[in-house]
N, C-alpha and C positions, 0 to 999 in steps of 0.2 A: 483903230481897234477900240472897241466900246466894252472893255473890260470893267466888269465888277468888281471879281470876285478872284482876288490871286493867294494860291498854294504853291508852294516852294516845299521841294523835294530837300528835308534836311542835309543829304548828300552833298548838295551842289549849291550850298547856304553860300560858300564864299567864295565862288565859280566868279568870273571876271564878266563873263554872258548876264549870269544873276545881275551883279550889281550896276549894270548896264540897262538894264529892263526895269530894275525896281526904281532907278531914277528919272524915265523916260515916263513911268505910268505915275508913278509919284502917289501909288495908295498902299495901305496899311495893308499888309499882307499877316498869311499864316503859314510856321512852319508845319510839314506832316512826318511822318514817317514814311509812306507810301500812299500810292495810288487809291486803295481801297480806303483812305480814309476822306480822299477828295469824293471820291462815287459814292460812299455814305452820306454825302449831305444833297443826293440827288433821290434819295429812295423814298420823301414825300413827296416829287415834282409831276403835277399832272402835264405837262408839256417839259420834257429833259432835254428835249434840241437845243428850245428857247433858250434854258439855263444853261447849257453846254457850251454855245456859241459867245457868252460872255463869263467865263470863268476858265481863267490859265494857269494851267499848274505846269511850275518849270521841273522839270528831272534830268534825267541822263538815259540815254540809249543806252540799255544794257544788252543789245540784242547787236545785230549787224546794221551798219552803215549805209553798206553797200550788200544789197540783194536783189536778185529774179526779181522782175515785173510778174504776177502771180495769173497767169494766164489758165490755161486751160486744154486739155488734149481734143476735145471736140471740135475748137475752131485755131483756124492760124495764128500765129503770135507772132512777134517782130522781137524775143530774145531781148530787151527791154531792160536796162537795171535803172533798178531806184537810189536814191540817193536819202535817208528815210530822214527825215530833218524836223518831225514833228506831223500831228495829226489833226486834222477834224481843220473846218474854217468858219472863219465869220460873215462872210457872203452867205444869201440863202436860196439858194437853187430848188425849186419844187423840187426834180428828179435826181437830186444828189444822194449818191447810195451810202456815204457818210453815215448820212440820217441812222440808217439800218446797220450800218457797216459796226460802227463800235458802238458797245455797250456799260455803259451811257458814254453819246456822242461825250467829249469834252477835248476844249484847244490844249494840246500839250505841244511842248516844246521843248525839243532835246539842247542842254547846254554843253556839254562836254565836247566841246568842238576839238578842243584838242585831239581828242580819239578820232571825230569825223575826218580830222585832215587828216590823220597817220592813214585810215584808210584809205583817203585816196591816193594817199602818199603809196602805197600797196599795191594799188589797183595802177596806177600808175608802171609801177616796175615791169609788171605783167607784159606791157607793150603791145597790147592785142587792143584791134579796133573796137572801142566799147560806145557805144549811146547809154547816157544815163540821164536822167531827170529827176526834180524834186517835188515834181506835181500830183503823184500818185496816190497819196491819202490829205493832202491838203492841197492848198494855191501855195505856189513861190515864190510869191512876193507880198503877201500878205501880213508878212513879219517885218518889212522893211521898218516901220515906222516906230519899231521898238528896240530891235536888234539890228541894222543894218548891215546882213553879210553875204549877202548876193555881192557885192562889189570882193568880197576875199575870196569867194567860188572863182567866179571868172577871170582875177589875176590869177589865181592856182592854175586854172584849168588852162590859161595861155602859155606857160611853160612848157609846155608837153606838148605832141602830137599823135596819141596814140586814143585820144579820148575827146567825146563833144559833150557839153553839160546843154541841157535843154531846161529852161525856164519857163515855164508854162504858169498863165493867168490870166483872168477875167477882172482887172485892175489898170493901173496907168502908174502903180509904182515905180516911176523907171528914173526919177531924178538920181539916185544915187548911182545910178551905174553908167549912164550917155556918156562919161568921161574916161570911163575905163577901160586902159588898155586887153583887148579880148583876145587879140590875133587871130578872128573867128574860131576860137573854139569854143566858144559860147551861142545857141542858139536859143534868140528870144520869140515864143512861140504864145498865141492868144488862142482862147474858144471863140468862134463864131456863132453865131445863129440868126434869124431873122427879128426884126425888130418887134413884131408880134410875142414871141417865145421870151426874148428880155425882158418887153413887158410886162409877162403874166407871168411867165417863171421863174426868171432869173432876177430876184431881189437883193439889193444891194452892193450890185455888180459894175462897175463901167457901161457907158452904151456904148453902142456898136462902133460908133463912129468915134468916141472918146480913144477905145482900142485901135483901130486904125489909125488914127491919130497918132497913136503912145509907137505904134509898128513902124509908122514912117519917121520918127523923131530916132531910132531904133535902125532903120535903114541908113540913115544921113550919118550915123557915126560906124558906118561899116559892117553894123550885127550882121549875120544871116537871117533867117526868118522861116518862121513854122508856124501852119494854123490846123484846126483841128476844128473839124463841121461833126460836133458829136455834144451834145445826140439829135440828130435830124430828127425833126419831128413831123408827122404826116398829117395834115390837116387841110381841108377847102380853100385853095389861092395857094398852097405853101410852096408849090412850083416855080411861081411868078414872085414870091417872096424871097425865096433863093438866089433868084437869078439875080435879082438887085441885089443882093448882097456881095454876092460875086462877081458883079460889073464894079461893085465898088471897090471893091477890095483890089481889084486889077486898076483900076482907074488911078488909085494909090500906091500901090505896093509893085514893086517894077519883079514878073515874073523869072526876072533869069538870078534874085538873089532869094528864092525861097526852095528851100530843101526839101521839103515835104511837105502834103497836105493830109489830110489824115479823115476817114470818115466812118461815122458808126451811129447806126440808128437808133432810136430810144428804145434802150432796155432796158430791164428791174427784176431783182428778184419779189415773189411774191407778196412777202411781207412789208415791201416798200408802198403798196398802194395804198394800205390802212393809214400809214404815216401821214400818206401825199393827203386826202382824202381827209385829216383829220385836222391837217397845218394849212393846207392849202383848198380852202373847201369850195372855192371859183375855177381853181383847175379843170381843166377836161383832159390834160393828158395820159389818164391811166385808161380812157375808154374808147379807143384802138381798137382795131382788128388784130388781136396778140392768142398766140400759140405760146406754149411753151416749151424751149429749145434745150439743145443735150445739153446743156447749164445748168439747166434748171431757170433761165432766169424766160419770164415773157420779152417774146419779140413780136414782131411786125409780122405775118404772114409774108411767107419766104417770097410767094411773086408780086407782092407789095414792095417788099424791100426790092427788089430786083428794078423793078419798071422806076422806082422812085432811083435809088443810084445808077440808072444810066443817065434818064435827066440829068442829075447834078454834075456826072461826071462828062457830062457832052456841053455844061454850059462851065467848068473848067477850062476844059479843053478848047473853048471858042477863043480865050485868051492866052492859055497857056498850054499848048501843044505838049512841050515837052516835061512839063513839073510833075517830079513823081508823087504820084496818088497810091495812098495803100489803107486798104479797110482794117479796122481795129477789129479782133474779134467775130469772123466770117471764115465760114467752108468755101471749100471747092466751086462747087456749085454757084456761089454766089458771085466770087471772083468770076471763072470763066462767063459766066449769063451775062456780069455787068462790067466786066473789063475786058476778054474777050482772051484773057489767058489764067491760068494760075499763078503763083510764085515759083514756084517748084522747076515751071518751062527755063527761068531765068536763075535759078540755084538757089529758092526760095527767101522766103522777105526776110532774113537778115540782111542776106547778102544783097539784095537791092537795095533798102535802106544805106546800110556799109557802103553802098557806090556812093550812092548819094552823096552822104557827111564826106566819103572823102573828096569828091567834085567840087564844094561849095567851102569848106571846111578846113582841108590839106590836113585829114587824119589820115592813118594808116597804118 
């Protein structure tokens, strides 16, 4: 992490997290009061990504730990909890909705861990099959290198059997954890995409194959294993671009220890193009054949998306028959045209997913 610029939430001045972080980056920092005085030193910035992606301000989650994945009623959702561990990342993704998502983007990072584990300490009690992840407003492992506490998740989460933590990242942070006793309730999960898409979009990311890599180092010590083809992106050869990625990923990755694979084509809301457009001015992925979906956010034209995920999912399936595939954020329509049922036939995708984790996993 290429941090400049560290703010410390008076709060959590003498948080054990803090003083953990402040000797790991070893720079002169500033106390604040809140937040809004860290966003105040972004209100000259003609580019606030830039500055947001190297400026960390440590605080406290004073909201929930553990909440809803924030879906939406127009399209399926997989019931999803977050595990909320801090926001925004230092990788730069043309199509990362970060960008737009917070105002002004900036890396925070909740210390109060203590409270995080009573929650899961909570969630726990519950006893009900839960998926949660920490991938949802940041990367999961993006922190390793300051904080190292993916290795205290996964012993927590190995005690139990009622819950699977999913780590999700476009990194190769995984030294600290190949050791760690998981009992598979830990599932360590990558983005995918084609070598083209890394290249032009995905800045400052792992390659492709560095990830494959970090997944099979990750298999050898018994993890289970999640990948996520999102956001496919539609462009001349991306067919054939896919399919090599796929062949490889099979050719490494042994298909009877991967839980799910997960797929979702390139979306955005509106406002995300000016960003992409403005940061990323060799980009061409804002200028698609895009509609605008009961989201609100553009999408692919729906028999675009359609024709493109049966490909993908017919060159899955070449290798892996039985690994369940479920589309992020899609209708009816979409499922049945390109999978050839709904969720709903099968007691819809929680409860698919929930088979899953507990097959590979031994939740319940």
């Amino acid at each position: 992490m290429k941090i400049t610029d560290l703010y410390i939430d008076k709060d959590v001045l003498a948080f054990p997290e803090t003083k953990v972080i402040c000797e790991r980056l070893n720079l002169p920092f500033q106390v604040v009061d809140s937040s809004e005085d860290v966003y105040a030193t972004f209100s000259n910035e003609d580019f606030p990504v830039e500055k947001g992606k190297k400026t960390l301000f440590l605080t406290r989650n004073k909201g929930k730990f553990v909440r809803p994945c924030p879906g939406t009623d127009y399209y399926t959702c997989c019931d999803y909890m977050i595990l909320h561990i801090g926001t925004f990342c230092t990788m730069d993704c043309s199509y990362c909705i970060l960008q737009s998502y917070f105002h002004p983007p900036l890396l925070q990072l909740y210390v109060n861990h203590k409270d995080m584990y009573e929650s899961l300490d909570h969630l726990f009690l519950q006893k009900k099959l839960t998926r949660i992840g920490t991938g949802e407003f940041t990367d999961s492992l993006i922190w390793e290198d300051i904080l190292p506490f993916a290795e205290k998740l996964i012993k927590k989460f190995s005690t139990q059997t009622h819950a699977v933590l999913e780590l999700k990242s476009k990194t190769v942070n995984i030294d600290n954890i190949l050791s760690v006793q998981h009992n598979r309730k830990t599932i360590l999960s990558w983005s995918l995409n084609t070598e083209r898409i890394f290249k032009s979009e995905e800045k400052k990311t792992a390659g492709i194959q560095a990830r494959l890599a970090a997944a099979a180092k990750c298999q050898e010590k018994g993890f289970p294993l999640a990948f996520h083809f999102d956001p496919l992106v539609i462009y001349p050869g991306c067919e054939d671009e896919y399919k090599k990625v796929i062949k490889r990923l099979f050719t490494i990755i042994s298909a009877e220890n991967i839980v799910w694979i997960s797929m979702g084509s390139f979306r955005f809301m509106p406002g995300l193009k000016s960003i992409i457009e403005q940061r990323f001015s060799e980009s061409k992925i804002v200028y698609g054949e895009f509609v605008k979906g009961m989201d609100g956010k553009m999408r692919y034209f729906k028999p675009l998306r359609i024709r493109f995920y049966k490909k993908i999912i017919s060159y899955i399936r070449e290798f892996a028959p039985e690994v369940t595939i479920y589309f992020c954020m899609e209708d009816d329509e979409v499922w049945s045209k390109s999978m050839g049922f709904i969720p709903s036939d099968f007691g819809g995708l929680p409860r698919i997913l929930d088979e899953s984790a507990s097959r590979h996993c031994g939740v319940f």
